[in-house]
C-alpha positions as protocol buffer text, in pm:
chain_id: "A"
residue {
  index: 1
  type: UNK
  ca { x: -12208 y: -6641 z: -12212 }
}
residue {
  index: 2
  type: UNK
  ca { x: -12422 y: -6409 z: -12044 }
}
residue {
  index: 3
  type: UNK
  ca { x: -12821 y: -6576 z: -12020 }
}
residue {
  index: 4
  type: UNK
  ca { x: -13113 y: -6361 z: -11916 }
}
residue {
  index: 5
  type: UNK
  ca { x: -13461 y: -6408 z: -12043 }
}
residue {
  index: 6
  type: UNK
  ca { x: -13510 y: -6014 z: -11920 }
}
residue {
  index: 7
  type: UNK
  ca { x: -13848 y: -6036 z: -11761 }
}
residue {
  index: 8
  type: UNK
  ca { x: -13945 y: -5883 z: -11459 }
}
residue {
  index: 9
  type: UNK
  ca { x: -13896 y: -6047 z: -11116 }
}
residue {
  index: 10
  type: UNK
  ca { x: -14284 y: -6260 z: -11140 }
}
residue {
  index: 11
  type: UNK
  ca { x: -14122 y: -6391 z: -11454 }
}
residue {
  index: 12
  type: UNK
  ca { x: -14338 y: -6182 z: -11707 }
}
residue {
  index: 13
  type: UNK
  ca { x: -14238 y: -6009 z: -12050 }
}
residue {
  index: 14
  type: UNK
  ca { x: -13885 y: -6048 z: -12151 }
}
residue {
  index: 15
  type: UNK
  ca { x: -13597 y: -5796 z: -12288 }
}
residue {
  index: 16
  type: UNK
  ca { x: -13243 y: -5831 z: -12452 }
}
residue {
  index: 17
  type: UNK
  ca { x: -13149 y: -5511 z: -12261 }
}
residue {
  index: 18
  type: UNK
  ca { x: -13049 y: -5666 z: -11910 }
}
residue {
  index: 19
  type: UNK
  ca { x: -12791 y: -5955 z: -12111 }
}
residue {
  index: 20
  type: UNK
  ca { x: -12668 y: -5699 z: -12361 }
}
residue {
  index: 21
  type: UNK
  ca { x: -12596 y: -5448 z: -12034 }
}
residue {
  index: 22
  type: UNK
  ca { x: -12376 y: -5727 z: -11864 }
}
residue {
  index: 23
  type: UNK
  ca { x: -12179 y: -5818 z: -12184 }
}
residue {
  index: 24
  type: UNK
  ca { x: -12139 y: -5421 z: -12298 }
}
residue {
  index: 25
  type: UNK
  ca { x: -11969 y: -5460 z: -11890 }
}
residue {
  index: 26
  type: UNK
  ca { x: -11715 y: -5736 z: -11925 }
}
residue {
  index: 27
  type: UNK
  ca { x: -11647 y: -5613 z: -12289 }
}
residue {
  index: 28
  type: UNK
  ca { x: -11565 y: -5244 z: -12138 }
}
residue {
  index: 29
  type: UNK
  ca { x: -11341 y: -5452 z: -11862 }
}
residue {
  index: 30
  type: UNK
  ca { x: -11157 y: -5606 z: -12154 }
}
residue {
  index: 31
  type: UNK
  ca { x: -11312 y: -5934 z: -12170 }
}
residue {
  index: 32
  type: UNK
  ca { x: -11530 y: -6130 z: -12415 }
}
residue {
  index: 33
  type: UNK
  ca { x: -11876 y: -6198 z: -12383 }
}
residue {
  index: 34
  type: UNK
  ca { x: -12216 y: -6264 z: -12591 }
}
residue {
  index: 35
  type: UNK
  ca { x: -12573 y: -6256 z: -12459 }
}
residue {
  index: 36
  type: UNK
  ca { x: -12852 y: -6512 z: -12505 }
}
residue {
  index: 37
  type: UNK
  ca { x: -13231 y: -6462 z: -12387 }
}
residue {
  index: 38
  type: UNK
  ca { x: -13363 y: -6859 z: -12432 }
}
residue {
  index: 39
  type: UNK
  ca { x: -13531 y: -6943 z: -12100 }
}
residue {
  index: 40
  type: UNK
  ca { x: -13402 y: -7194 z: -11825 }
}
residue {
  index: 41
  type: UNK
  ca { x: -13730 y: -7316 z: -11745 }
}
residue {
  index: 42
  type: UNK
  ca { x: -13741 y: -7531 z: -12088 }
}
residue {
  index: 43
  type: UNK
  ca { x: -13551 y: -7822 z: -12215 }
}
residue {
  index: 44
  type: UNK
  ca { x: -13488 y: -7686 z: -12520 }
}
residue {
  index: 45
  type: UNK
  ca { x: -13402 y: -7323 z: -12407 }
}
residue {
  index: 46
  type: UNK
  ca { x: -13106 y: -7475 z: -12170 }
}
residue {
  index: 47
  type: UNK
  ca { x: -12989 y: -7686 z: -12470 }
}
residue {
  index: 48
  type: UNK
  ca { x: -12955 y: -7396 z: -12676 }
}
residue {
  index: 49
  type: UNK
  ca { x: -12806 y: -7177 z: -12401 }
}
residue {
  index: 50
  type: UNK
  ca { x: -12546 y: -7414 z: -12379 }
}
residue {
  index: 51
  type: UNK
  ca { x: -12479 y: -7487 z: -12742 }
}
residue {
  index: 52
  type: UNK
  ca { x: -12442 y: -7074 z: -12787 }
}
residue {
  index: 53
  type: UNK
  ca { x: -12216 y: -7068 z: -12515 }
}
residue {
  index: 54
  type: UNK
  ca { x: -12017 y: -7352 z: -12739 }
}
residue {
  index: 55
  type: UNK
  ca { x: -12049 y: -7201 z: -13057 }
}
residue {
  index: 56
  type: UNK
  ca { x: -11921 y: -6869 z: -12884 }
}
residue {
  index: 57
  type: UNK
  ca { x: -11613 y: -6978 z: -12765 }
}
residue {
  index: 58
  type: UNK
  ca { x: -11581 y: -7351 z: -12832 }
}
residue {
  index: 59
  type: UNK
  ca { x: -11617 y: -7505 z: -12501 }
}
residue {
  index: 60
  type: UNK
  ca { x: -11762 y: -7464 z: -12182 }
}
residue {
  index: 61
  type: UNK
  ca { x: -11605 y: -7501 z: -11823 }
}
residue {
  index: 62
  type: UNK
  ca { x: -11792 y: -7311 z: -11564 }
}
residue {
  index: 63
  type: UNK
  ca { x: -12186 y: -7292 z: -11546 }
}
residue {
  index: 64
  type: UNK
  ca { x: -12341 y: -7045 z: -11314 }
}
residue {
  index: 65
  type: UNK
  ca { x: -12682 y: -7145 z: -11223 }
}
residue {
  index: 66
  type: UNK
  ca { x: -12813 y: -6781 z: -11168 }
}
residue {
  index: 67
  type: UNK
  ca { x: -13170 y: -6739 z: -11305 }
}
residue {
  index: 68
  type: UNK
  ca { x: -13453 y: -6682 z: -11079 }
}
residue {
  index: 69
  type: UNK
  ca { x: -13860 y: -6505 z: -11054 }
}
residue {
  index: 70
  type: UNK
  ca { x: -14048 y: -6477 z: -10718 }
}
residue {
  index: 71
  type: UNK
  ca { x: -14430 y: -6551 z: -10777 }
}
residue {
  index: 72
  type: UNK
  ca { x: -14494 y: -6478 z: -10369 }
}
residue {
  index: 73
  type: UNK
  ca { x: -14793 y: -6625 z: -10157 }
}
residue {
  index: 74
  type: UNK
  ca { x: -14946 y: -6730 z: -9820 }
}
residue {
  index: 75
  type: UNK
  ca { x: -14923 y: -7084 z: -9863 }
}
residue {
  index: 76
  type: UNK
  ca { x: -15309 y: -7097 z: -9841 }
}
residue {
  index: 77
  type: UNK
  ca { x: -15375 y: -6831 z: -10129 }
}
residue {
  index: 78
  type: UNK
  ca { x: -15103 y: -6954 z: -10373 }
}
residue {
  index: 79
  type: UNK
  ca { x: -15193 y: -7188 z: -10722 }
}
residue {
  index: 80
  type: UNK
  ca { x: -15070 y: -7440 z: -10862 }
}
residue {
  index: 81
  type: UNK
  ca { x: -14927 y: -7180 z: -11161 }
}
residue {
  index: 82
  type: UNK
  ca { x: -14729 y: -6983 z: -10854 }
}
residue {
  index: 83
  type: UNK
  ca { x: -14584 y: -7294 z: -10751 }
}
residue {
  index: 84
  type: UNK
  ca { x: -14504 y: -7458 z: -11091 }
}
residue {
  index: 85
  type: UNK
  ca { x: -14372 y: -7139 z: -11272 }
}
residue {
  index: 86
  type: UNK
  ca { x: -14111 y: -7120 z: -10948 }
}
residue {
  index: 87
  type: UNK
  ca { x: -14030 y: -7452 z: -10984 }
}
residue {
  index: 88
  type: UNK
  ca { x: -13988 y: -7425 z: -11352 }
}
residue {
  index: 89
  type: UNK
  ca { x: -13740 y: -7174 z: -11326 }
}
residue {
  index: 90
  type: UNK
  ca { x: -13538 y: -7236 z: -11039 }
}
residue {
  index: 91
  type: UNK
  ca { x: -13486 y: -7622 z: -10982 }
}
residue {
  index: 92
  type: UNK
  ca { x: -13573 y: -7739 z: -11377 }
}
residue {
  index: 93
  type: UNK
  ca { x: -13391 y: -7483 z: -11469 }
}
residue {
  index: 94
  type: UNK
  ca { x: -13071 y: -7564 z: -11241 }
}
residue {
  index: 95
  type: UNK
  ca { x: -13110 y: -7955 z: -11381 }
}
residue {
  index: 96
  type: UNK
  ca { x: -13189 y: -7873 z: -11722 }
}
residue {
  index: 97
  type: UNK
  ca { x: -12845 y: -7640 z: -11788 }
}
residue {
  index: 98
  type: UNK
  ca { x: -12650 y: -7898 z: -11552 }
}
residue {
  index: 99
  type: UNK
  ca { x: -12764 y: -8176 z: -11736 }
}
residue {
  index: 100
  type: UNK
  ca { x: -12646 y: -8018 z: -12068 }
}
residue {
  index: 101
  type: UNK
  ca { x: -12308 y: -7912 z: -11941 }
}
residue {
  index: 102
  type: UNK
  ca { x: -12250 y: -8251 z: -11747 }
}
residue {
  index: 103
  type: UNK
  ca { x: -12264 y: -8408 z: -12095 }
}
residue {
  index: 104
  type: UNK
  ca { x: -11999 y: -8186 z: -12218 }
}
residue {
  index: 105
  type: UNK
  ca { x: -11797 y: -8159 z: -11872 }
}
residue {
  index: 106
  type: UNK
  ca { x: -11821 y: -8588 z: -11913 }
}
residue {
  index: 107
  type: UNK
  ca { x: -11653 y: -8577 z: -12212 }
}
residue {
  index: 108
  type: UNK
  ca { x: -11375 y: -8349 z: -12115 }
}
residue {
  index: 109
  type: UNK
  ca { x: -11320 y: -8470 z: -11732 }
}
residue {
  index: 110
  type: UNK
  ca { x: -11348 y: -8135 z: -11569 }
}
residue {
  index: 111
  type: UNK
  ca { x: -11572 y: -7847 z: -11512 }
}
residue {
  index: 112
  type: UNK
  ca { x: -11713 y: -7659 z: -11234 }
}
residue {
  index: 113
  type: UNK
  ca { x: -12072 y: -7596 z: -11161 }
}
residue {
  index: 114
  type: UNK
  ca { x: -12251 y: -7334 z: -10892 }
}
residue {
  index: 115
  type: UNK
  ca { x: -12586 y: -7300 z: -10808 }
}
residue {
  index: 116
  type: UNK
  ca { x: -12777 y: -7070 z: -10661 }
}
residue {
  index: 117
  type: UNK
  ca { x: -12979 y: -7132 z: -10340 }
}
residue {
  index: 118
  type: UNK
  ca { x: -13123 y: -6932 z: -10064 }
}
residue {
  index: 119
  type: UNK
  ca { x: -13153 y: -6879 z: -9693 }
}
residue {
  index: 120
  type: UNK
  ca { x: -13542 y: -6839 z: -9797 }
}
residue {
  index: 121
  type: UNK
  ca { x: -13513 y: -7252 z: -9754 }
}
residue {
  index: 122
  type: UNK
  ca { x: -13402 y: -7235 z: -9420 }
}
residue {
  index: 123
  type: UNK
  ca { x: -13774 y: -7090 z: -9331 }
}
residue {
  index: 124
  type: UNK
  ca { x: -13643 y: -6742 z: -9274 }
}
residue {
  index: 125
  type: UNK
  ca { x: -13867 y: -6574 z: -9520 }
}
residue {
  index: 126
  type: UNK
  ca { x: -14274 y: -6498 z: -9493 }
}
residue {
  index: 127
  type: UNK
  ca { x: -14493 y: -6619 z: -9846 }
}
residue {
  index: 128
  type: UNK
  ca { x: -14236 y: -6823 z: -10008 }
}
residue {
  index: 129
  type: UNK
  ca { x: -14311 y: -7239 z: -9985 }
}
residue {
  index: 130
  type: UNK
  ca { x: -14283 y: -7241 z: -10387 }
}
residue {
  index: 131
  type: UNK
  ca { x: -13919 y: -7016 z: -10322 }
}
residue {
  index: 132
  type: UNK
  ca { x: -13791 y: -7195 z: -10069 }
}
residue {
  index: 133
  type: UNK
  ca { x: -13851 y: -7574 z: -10181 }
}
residue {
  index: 134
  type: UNK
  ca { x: -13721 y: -7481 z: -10448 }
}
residue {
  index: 135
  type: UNK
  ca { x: -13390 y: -7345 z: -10361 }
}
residue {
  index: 136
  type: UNK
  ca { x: -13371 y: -7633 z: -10098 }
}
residue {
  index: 137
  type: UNK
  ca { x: -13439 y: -7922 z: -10426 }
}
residue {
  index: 138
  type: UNK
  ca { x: -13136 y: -7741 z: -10553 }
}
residue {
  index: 139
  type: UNK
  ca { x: -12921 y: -7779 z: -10256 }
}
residue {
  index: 140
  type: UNK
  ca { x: -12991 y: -8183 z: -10319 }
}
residue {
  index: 141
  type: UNK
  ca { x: -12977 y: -8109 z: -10684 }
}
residue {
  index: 142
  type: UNK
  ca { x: -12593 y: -7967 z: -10598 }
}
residue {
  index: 143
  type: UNK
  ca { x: -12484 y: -8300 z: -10349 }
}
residue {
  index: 144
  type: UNK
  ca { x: -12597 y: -8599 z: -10561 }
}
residue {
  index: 145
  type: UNK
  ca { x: -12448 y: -8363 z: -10905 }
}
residue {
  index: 146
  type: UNK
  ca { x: -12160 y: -8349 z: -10722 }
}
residue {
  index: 147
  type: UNK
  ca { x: -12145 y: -8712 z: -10617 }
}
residue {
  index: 148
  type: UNK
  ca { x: -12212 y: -8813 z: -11012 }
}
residue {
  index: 149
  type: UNK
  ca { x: -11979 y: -8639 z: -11155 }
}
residue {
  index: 150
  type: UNK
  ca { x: -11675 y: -8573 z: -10875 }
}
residue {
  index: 151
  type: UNK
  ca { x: -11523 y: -8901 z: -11074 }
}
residue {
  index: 152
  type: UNK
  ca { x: -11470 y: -8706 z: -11356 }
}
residue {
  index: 153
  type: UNK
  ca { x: -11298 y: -8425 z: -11236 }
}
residue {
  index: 154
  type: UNK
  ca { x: -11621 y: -8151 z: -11198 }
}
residue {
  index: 155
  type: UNK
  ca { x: -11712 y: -7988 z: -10907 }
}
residue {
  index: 156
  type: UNK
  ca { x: -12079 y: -7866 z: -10815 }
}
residue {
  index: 157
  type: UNK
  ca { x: -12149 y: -7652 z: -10501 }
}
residue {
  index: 158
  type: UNK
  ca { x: -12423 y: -7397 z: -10424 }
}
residue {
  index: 159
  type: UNK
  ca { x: -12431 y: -7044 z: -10241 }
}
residue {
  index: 160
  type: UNK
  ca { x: -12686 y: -6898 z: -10014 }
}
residue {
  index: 161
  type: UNK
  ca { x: -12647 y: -6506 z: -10136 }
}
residue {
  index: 162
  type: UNK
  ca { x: -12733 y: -6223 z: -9943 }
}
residue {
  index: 163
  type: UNK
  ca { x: -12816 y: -5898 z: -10224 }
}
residue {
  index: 164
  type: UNK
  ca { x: -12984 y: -5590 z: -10374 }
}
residue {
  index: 165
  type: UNK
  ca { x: -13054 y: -5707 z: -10691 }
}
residue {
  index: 166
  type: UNK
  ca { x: -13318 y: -5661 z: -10981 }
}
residue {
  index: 167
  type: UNK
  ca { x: -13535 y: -5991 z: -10856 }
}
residue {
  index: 168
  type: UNK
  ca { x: -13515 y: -5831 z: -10489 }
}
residue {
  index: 169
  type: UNK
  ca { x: -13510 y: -5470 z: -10536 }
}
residue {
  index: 170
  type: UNK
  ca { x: -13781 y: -5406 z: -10783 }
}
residue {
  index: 171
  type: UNK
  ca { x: -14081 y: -5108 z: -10695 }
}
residue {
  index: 172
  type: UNK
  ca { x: -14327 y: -5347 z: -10650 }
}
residue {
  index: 173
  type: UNK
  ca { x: -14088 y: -5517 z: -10431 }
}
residue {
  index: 174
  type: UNK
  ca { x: -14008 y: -5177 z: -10226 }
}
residue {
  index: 175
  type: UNK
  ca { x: -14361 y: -5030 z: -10155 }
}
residue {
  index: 176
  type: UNK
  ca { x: -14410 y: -5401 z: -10044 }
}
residue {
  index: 177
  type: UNK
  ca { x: -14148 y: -5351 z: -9729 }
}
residue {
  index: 178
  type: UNK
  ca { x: -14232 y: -5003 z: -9679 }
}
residue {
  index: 179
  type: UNK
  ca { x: -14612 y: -5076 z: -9646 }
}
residue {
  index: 180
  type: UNK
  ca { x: -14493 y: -5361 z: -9357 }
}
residue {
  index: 181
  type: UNK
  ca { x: -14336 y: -5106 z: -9198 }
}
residue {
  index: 182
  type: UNK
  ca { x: -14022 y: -5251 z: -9251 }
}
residue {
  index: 183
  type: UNK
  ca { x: -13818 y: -4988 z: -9396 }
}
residue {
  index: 184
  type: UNK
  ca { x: -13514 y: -5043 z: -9217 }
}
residue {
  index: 185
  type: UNK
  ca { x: -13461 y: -5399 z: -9364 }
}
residue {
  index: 186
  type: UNK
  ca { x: -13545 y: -5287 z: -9686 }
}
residue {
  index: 187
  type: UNK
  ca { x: -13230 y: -5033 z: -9643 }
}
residue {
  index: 188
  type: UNK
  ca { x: -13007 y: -5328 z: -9536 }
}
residue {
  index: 189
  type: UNK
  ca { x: -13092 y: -5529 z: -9844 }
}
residue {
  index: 190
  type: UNK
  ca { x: -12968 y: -5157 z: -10017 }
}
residue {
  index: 191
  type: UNK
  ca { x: -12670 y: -5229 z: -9899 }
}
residue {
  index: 192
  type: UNK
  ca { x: -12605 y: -5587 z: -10020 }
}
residue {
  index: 193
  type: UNK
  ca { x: -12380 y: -5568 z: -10324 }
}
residue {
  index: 194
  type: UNK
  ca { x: -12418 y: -5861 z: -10584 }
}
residue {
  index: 195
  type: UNK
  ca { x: -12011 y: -5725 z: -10638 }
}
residue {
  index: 196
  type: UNK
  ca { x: -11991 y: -5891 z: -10293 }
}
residue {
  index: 197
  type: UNK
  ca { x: -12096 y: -6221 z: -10383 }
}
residue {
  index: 198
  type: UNK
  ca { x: -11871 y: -6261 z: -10727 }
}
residue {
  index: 199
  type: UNK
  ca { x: -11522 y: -6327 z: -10530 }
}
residue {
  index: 200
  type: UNK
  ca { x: -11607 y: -6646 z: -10379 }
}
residue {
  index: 201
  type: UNK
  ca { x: -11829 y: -6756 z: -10756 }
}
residue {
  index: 202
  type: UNK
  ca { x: -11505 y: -6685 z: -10883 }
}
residue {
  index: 203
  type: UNK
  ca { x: -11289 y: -6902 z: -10657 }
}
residue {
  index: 204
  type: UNK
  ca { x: -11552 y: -7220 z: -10628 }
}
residue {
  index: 205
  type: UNK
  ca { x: -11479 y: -7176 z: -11037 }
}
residue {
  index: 206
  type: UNK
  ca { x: -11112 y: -7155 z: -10996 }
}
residue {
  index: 207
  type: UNK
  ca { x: -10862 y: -7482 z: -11016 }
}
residue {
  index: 208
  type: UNK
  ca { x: -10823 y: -7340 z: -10629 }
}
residue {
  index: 209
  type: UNK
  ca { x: -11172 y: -7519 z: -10535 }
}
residue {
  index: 210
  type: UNK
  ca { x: -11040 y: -7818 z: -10693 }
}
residue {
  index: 211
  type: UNK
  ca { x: -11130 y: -7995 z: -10359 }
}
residue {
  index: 212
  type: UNK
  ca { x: -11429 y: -7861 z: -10268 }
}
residue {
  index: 213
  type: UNK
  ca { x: -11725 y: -8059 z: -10385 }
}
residue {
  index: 214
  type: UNK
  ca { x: -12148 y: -8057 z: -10299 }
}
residue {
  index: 215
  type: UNK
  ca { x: -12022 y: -7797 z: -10057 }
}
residue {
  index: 216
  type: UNK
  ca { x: -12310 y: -7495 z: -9935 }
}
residue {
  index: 217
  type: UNK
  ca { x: -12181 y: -7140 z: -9889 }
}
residue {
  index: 218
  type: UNK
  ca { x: -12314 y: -6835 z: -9716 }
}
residue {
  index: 219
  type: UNK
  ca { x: -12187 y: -6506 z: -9885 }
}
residue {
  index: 220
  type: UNK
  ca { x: -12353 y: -6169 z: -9767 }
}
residue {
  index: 221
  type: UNK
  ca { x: -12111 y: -5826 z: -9789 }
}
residue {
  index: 222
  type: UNK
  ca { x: -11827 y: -5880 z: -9615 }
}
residue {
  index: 223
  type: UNK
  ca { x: -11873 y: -6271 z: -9499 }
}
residue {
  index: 224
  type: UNK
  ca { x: -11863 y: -6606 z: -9592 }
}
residue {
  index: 225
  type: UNK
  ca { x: -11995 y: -6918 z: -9439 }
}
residue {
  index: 226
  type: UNK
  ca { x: -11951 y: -7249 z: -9462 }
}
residue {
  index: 227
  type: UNK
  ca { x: -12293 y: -7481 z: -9358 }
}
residue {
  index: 228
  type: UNK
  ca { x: -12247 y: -7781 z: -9201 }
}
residue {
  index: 229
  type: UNK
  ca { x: -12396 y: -8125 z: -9325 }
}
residue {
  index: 230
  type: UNK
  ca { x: -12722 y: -8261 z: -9207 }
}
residue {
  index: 231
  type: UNK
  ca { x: -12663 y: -8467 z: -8938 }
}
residue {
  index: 232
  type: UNK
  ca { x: -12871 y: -8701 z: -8716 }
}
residue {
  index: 233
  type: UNK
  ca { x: -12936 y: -8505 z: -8392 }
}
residue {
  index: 234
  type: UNK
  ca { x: -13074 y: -8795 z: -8164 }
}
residue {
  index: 235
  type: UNK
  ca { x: -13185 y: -9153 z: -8258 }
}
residue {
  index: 236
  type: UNK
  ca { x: -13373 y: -9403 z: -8061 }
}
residue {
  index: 237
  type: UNK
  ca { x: -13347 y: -9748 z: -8177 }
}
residue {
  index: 238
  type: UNK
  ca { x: -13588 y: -10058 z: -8091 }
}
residue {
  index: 239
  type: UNK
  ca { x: -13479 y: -10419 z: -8094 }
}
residue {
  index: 240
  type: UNK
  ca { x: -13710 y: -10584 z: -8331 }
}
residue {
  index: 241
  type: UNK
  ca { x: -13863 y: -10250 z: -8477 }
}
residue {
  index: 242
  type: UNK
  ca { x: -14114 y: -10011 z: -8367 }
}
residue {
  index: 243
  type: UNK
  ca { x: -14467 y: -10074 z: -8387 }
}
């Protein structure tokens, strides 16, 4: 089941063509696909992206939270419609799909889920509080999903990708770096292959990853990271409490 609503990277408009491109792929490759275009950022859309994906090929075992729209501000200049479209999208549209799967994945004791976070949460990125608070409610969205449902045999983790894509790439996007004078990064994102990023989807998916649960990767060209859990890095305690 291949899910794009088809808009462009602020979320406006929508198409077919970007879902039907993807499936005419994998079908050329020899596989089987369908498209759907409901949107993520609704209850009802995820339901029904989910009960395609079961009419398709009666059942579902992986779920790929993929979908994303940058709406990008100064935290000072941004509205509440940047922030809640962002949100919509992103981390209601992680829970919404994950909720609908977890039913099914429930029922049948196994599944694996991977979302889809960002380094933009790590405050490496300029204009992007909606972005990266989202991406960062997904990596908690990804370690209490996996501490739900690890009893039943699923598995969620989340990836921090590094790549050229449609969201990142567009010409609005690309005069943006070039007026900042930052040409050179704008060339190094070039060079970031999504292709790059598949092989370790693939293996969090695969009964390989069986183990590996509410983990957070880095994947960008050739490597792949593994992040550490939060830890306390100094404590002071107080007999009797602070005041």
């Amino acid at each position: 089941m291949v899910n794009d609503l088809g808009g462009g990277p602020d979320g406006a408009g929508a198409s077919k063509s970007p879902a039907d491109e993807v499936v005419a792929e994998i079908k050329k490759m020899g596989g089987e696909a369908v498209a759907n275009s409901d949107s993520v950022a609704t209850a009802q859309g995820s339901e029904n992206i989910v009960k395609a994906a079961i009419d398709a090929f009666g059942r579902l075992d992986i779920l790929v939270n993929n979908a994303g729209i940058l709406r990008d501000k100064m935290v000072f200049n941004m509205t509440e419609e940047e922030w809640d479209i962002v949100m919509k999208v992103h981390l209601y549209g992680h829970f919404f799909t994950t909720r609908n799967a977890c039913v099914l994945f429930r029922q049948q004791r196994s599944g694996r889920i991977i979302n889809t976070s960002s380094t933009a949460g790590l405050g490496e990125t300029f204009g992007q509080a909606n972005y990266g608070a989202a991406k960062e409610g997904i990596i908690g969205l990804t370690r209490q999903v996996a501490k739900d449902m690890g009893r039943y045999g699923v598995t969620c983790n989340a990836i921090r990708p590094g790549a050229g894509t449609r969201l990142t790439l567009s010409d609005e996007l690309k005069q943006a770096w070039e007026r900042a004078g930052m040409s050179d990064d704008l060339k190094r994102i070039e060079q970031m292959r999504p292709e790059d990023v598949a092989p370790l989807v693939v293996w969090l998916a695969s009964d390989d990853a069986a183990n590996v649960n509410g983990r957070t990767f880095y994947v960008c060209t050739g490597k792949i990271a593994l992040y550490s859990e939060p830890v306390q890095e100094k404590a002071l305690v107080k007999v009797g409490g602070w005041t």
